[in-house]
C-alpha positions in Angstrom: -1.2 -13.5 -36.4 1.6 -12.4 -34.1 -0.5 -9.9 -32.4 -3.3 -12.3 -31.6 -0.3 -14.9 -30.5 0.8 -12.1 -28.0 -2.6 -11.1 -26.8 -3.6 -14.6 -26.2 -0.3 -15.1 -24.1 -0.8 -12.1 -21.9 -4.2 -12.5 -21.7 -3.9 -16.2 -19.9 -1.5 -15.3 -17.5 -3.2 -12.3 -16.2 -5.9 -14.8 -15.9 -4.1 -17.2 -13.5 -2.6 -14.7 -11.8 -5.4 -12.1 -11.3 -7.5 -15.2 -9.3 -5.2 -15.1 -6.3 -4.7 -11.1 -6.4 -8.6 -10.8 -6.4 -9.7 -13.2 -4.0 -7.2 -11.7 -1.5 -8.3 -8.3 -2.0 -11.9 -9.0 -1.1 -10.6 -10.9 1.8 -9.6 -15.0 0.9 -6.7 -15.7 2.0 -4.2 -18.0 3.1 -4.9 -17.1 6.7 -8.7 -17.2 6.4 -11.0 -14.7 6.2 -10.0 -11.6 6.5 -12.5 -9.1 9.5 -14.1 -7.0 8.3 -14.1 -8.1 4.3 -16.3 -8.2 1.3 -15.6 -12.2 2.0 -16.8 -11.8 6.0 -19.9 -10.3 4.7 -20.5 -13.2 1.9 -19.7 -15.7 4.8 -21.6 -14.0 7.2 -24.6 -13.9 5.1 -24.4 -17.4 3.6 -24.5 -18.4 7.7 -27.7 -16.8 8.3 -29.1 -18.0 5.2 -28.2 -21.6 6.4 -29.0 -21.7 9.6 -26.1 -20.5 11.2 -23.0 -22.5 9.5 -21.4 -22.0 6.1 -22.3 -25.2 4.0 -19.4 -27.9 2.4 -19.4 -26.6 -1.8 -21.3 -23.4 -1.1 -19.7 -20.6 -2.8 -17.9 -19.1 0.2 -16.1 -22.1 1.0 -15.0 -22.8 -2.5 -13.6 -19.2 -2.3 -12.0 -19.6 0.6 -10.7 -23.2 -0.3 -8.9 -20.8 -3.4 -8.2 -18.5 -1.3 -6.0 -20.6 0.9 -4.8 -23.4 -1.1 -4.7 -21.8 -4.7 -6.1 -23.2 -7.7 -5.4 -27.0 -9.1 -3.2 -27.6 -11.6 -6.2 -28.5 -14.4 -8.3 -25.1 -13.0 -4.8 -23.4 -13.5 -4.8 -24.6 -17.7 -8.8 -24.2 -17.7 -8.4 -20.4 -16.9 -5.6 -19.8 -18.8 -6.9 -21.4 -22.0 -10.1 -19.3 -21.3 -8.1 -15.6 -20.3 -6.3 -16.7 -24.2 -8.8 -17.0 -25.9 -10.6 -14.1 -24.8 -7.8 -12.0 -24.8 -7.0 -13.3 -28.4 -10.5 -12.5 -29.3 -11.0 -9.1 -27.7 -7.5 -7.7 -29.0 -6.4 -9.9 -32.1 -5.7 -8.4 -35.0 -7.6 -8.5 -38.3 -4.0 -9.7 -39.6 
């Protein structure tokens, strides 16, 4: 029981904190995009695809909105709850 306990701990907080770590690294970030990103290529591409301007909700602006402003609160105990549980599930023991 402890060792799913454990895993389920660890496993929620790398979820929250892995979100900001990634999104920076493939170029969301506070600042905007980043030139010359894996993020300027998604926005890039979801411009041409709408006619020139990156649409309100589309996936690149949620990013982006993450990117810059972090996650909510509620997002923040969704993600955990779900990095738990599948840590707890992946490395639990058969205890």
């Amino acid at each position: 029981m402890a060792g799913m306990l454990i895993a389920g701990v660890v496993g929620g907080v790398t979820a929250v904190a892995a979100v900001p770590m990634v999104l920076g690294a493939v170029g969301f970030t506070g600042a905007g995009i980043a030139a010359s990103s894996i993020a300027a290529k998604m926005m890039s591409a979801a411009a041409v695809a709408n006619g020139g301007g990156v649409a309100a909700g589309s996936l690149v602006a949620t990013l982006q909105s993450v990117g810059a402003a972090g996650l909510s609160t509620t997002s923040n105990a969704l993600l955990g709850s779900a990095g738990s549980t599948l840590a707890a599930w992946i490395w639990g023991s058969d205890e």
